[in-house]
C-alpha positions, 0 to 999 in steps of 0.5 A: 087279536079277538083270538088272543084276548080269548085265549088268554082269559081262558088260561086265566080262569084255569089258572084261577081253578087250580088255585081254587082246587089248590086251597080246597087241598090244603090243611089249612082252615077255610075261610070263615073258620074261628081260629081255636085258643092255644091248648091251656094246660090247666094246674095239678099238683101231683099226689107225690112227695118227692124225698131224693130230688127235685125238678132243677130245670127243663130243657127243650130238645124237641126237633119240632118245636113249632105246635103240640098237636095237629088236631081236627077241628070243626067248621061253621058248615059241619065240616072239619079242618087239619089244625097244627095248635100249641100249648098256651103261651108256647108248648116249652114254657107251658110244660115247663111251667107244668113241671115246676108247679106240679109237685114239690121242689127242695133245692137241699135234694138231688138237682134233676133236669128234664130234656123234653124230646118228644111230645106231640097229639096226633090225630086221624078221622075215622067213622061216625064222626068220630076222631082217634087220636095218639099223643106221644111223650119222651123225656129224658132225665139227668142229675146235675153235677158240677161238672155236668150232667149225668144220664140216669133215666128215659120215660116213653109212654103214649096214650090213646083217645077217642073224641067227636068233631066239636070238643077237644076237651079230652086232648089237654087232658091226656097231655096233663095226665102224661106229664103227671105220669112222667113225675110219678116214673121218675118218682118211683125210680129215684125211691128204687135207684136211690140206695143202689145206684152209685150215680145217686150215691150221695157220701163216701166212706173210707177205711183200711186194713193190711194186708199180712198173708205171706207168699212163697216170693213176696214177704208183705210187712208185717211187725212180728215178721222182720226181713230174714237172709233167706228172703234174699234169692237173687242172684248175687249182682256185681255190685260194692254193697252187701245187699239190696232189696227193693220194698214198695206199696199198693192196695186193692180196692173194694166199693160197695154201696149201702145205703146210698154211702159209698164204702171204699176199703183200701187194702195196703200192701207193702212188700218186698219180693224175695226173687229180687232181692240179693245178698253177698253170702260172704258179707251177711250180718246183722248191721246189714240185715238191719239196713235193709230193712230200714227199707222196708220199714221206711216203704211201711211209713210212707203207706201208713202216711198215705192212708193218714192223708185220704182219711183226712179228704173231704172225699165226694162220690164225685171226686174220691177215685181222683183223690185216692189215684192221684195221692197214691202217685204222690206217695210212691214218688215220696217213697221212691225220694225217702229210700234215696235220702236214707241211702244216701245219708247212711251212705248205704249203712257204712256211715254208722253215725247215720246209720244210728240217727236214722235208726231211732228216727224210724223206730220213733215213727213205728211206735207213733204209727202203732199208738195211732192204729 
């Protein structure tokens, strides 16, 4: 039994040892050490004005949020210690706090929000006492919209010191001066992207033109160039009218950024192609001729209608492409209705009493569309 009771205080010192050799190894301060006040960032108003943005809000999506800066700090003894140490009142909130009180903020510019991914001191001990360290940033920058945000910039710097044991003054130093860095960057970019890039881009312009060049199979409409019977060169179709043609619209499109304005010129095209349009060589003359291009005429109407209906939008960088998109599809569905009503009105021109009545209606509308142009 004697031998038991010794035996099991000697497993009870070595357990006690590695405990002891255990905490010697550890990073964390040993007894005795004063714990160190979080690292205050102290106020600066950056010697900037901003004029296209302004700081909206920041977001932290740092992976470790827990401290800043692992520093090397001293103990009573002279020895140093591996200390994980925040910014005060929590490393968010402290940068946040930084960003917003910094520099300017006009709520009538461009709302920008920052996504704070790294930022972080690193510390290693070298000779002499001495103590290299390494803080790293990353932010990210975006414009808020109203349907989201919208990527535009990253600013990765870093920036190296080198300190004794006993003053840590230079750390919360070099973190301000990245902070501050990081509003100049994103300064200097907006002044340079401002005019040029068309995520900044902050009003539309829109205007128009027609297109009037002729091709050898497309007659694009053009008042002094009416329908001739030489356009038709389809083959004749087993079919109980005289003739047939198939008018529509499109455009092209061209954007171009000035100024950071948005000019969008719309080319209209309206036309007919000669390969697909016929006529009965027996039963060619002018009433028919007219009848078709009444057609056309009409498919010329509903351009002009269409033109009219974007130049009165409230367009926006963010919203013109849908609105001209989905007016376009509104109109050629309006186009593809209106041949239909003609058509069937006129009796595909044998009504001449409507034939008439829509022959004064189109011209009263020609004449309207060229008072306005």
């Amino acid at each position: 039994m004697l031998i038991i009771n010794r035996l099991n205080k000697v497993y009870r010192i070595f357990i006690l040892s590695i405990k002891f050799l255990i905490l010697g190894l550890s990073s964390s301060p040993a007894i005795g050490f004063t714990r160190p006040d979080p690292i205050k960032l102290l106020p600066e108003k950056i010697a900037i004005n901003p004029t296209e943005f302004y700081i909206k809000s920041v977001t932290d999506d740092r992976i470790e949020k827990s401290a800043v800066a692992n520093l090397f700090l001293s103990e009573s003894e002279g020895k140093t210690v591996f200390y994980s140490l925040d910014l005060d009142g929590g490393g968010y909130e402290a940068i946040r706090n930084f960003m917003f009180q910094s520099i300017e903020r006009n709520p009538l510019l461009r709302p920008i929000n920052i996504r704070i991914k790294e930022f972080i001191v690193t510390e290693t001990l070298s000779g002499g006492n001495r103590i290299n360290g390494v803080a790293n940033l990353v932010f990210t920058f975006d414009l808020e919209k109203e349907y989201g945000d919208v990527p535009l910039t990253e600013y990765r710097t870093a920036a190296k010191y080198t300190r004794s044991s006993n003053t840590f003054s230079i750390v919360e130093n070099t973190l301000r001066k990245l902070l501050g860095n990081s509003l100049k960057f994103i300064n200097i970019w907006m002044n340079k992207e401002a005019p040029l890039n068309i995520k900044l881009a902050t009003g539309v312009k829109i205007s128009f033109k027609n297109y009037l060049e002729q091709h050898s199979d497309t007659v694009y409409y053009e008042p002094s160039r009416p329908l001739i019977w030489d356009d038709f060169r389809d083959k004749v179709r087993d079919s109980r009218y005289n003739a047939a043609i198939f008018p529509s619209f499109g455009y092209d499109q061209r954007n171009q950024l000035e100024n950071g304005i948005i000019s969008i010129e719309l080319t209209l095209k309206v036309f007919v192609v000669k390969s697909a349009s016929w006529a009965a060589p027996d039963k060619v003359n002018s009433y028919s001729l007219n009848h078709e291009q009444r057609h056309f005429d009409l498919v010329k109407l509903v351009a002009w209608r269409f033109k009219d209906k974007l130049l009165a939008e409230s367009l926006t960088p963010d919203n013109y492409q849908g609105i001209i998109n989905f007016e376009y599809v509104e109109f050629y569905r309006e186009m593809n209705k209106i041949q239909e009503k003609y058509d069937m009105q006129t009796r595909h021109g044998t009504n001449l009493v409507m034939q008439e009545h829509w022959n004064r209606k189109i011209d009263k509308d020609l004449l309207l569309m060229t008072i306005e142009i």
